[in-house]
Phi, psi and omega in degrees: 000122169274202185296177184327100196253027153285001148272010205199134123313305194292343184259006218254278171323316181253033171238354165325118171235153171268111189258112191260042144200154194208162196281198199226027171271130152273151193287149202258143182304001180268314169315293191291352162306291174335317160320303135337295179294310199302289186323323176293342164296035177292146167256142171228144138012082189062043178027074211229356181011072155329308175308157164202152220223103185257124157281118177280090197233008155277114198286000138304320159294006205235337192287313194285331183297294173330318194301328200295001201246164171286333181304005204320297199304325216267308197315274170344330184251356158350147156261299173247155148226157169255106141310108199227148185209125188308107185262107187306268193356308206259010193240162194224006207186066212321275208306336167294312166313320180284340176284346162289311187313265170006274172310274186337285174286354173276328176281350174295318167301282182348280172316323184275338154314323195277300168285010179116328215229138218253143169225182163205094197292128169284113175234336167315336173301317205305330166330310209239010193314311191288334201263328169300297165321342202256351182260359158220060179022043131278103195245026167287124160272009188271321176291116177259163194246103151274334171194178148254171174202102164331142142229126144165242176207140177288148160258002179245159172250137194247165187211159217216142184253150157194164212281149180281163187292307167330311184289333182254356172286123140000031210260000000 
């Protein structure tokens, strides 16, 4: 991961990587508020803040979520995850909520770029949504399990390709 990007939004977005292996510091529960508290600032719809955020920092729990994914090892060696979740109560609008939900984890990503601290958005869960929810005692039908996200820090720094402008323009 390089450095500190809170000063650039734009250094923030491109030096951001999905990083799937982490050190063995764990991230401290004020830090993943902070994130958090940061993070809601997402724009949703009739401002409806939709998200909900179960933290995960027990490595059993998090070694049994990983087995449901093709993803295991890494998932399974996570220091933390987030569970993030659509709350139907708070929602108007399925596909406008879920694209709140969206702005919601790119800040969680952003922000924790900015501090240093590495993640990776999960979606692959989404397979495993029920058996995920019965393993972290979520029985709320108003809540959908839209992703997870690693969280926590890396020692390698990784590097990333995207497409020349041209391949995704439109004409």
């Amino acid at each position: 991961m390089k450095t500190n990007c809170s000063n650039s939004v734009i250094e923030c977005i491109t030096n951001r990587r999905s990083v799937r292996v982490f050190n063995s510091k764990k991230i401290t529960t004020d830090l993943l508020y902070e994130i958090i508290d940061n993070a809601k600032w997402a724009p949703s719809g009739k401002n409806g803040q939709p998200w909900r955020v179960k933290i995960i920092s027990n490595s059993e729990v998090i070694n049994h979520v990983g087995l449901l994914t093709p993803n295991s090892p890494w998932v399974s060696k996570s220091p933390t995850l987030l569970a993030i979740y659509l709350d139907k109560s708070h929602s108007y609008n399925y596909i406008k909520d879920v694209q709140a939900i969206g702005a919601f984890i790119q800040n969680i990503l952003l922000i924790s770029a900015s501090l240093n601290v590495s993640t990776c958005w999960i979606g692959e869960i989404l397979n495993y949504a029920e058996d995920a929810n019965n393993m972290l005692g979520i029985n709320n039908e108003e809540l959908v399990l839209m992703a997870m996200v690693a969280i926590g820090y890396s020692n390698s720094s990784d590097s990333s390709n995207r497409m020349c402008l041209d391949e995704i323009m439109i004409n």
